[in-house]
N, C-alpha and C positions, 0 to 999 in steps of 0.2 A: 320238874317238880312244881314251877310257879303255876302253870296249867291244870296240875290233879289239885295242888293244896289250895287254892282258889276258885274250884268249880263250883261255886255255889253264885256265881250271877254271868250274863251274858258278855261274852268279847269282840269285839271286832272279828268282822271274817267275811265270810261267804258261803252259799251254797252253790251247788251245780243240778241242777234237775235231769231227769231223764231226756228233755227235750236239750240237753247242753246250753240250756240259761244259766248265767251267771246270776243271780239276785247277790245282790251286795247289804250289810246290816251288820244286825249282834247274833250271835249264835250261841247255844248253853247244848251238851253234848254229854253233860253228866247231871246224875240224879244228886241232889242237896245235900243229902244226908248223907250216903254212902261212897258215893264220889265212883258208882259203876256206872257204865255207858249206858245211856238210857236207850231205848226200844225207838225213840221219834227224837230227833234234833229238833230243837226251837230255834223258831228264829225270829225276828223282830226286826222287819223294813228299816230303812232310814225316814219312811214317815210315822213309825210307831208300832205297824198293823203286825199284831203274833199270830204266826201261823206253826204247822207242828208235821214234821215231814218224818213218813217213816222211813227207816233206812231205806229198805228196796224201793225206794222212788228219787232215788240219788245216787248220782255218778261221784260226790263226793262233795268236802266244805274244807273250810279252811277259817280255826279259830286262834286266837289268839299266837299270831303267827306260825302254826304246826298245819300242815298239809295231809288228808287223810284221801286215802281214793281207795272205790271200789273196786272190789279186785274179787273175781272170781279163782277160784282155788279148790283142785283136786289133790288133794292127803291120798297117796297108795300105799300098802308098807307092802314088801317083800323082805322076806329074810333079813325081819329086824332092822330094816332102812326103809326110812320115808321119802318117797319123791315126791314135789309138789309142784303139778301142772297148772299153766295158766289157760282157761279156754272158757270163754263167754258160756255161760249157763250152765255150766259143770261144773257138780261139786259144790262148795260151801263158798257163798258170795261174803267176804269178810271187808272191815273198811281195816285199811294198814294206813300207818303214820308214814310218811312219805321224808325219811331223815337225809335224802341226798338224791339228787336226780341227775345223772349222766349218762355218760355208756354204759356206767353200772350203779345201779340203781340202789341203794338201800332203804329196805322197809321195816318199818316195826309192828310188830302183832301185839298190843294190850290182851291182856286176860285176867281172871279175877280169881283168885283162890279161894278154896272152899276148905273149911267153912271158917274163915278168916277172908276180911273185905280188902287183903292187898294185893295190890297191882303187880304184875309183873310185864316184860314185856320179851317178846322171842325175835330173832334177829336175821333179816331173810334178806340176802343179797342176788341180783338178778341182772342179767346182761342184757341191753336195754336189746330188743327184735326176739329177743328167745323165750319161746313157751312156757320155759321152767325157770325154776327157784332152787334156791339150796338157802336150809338152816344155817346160820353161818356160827351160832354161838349154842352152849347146853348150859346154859345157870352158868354157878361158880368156877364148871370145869373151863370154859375157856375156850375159845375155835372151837370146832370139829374141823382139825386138820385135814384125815383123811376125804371125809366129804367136799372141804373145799377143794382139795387136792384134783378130783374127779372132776370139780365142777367146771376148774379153770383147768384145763388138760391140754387146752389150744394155746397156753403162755407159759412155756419150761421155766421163764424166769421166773412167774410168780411162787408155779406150784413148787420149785425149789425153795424158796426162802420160806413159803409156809411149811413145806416138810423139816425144814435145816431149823427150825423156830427163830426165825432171822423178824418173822413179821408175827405180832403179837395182839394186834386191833383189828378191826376191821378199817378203821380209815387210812392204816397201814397199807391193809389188803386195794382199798380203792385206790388210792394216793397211786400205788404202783401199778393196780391194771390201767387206769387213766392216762400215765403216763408212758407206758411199755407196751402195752399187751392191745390196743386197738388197730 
């Protein structure tokens, strides 16, 4: 919350360019007033100099200690189920919040609701070498067990405690594939 309710000036951070340059500086990533992600991140050298980088010219930044990386992303639905593939220039190039990075990764997708300006965020857990993603959470309902279920199908002991409702978080979910399941 301290990162949306304060976006209205630049933080510490970083960007990453397409050429995989770090520039180090301050970085603003949201618009003043409405506090939705703007179209061009600013950024502001450690000598002063503001420059204004559109997304797609970035491998990613890092503001006010939150890690975002681009992430190419293919949404298919079939019979009412989404799968969502990772694969360089396909599909919808999104930047996700980077909330854990391991064997299994979790990301956060921002979004902005219409036609009301609040945030939500969607909850995407990923094994770190594998092409795909899984949803890991739907709003107020909670997991999508089943989906997890499928996703982790190589760890009986996960996918049991997520079906038995033994594990109820997702840092639940991590904590034990981390520890069990590599």
């Amino acid at each position: 919350c301290s990162h949306i309710a304060a976006a209205q000036e630049y933080f510490d951070g970083y960007i990453i360019t397409l050429n995989d340059d770090t520039l180090h500086g301050r970085v603003m990533d949201r618009a003043k007033v409405h506090l939705s992600p703007l179209n061009k991140i600013r950024f502001k050298s450690d000598k002063g100099k503001k420059k204004k980088y559109k997304r797609k010219k970035l491998l990613g930044y890092k503001i006010d200690g939150k890690t975002f990386e681009a992430v190419w992303v293919e949404a298919t639905m079939r019979n009412f189920r989404t799968t969502y593939t990772i694969r360089p220039g396909v599909g919808e190039r999104l930047f996700l919040r980077v909330v854990e990075k391991g064997p299994l990764i979790y990301y956060q997708e921002e979004f902005q609701s219409e036609p009301s300006s609040t945030i939500f965020n969607a909850d995407y857990l990923r094994i770190s070498g594998r092409s795909s993603m899984v949803r890991a959470t739907q709003g107020i309902v909670g997991l999508k067990r089943k989906r997890l279920a499928e996703y982790f199908q190589d760890c009986s002991v996960l996918v049991n405690k997520i079906e038995s409702k033994e594990i109820n978080t997702i840092h639940e979910i991590i904590d034990l594939y981390n520890t069990q399941c590599q």
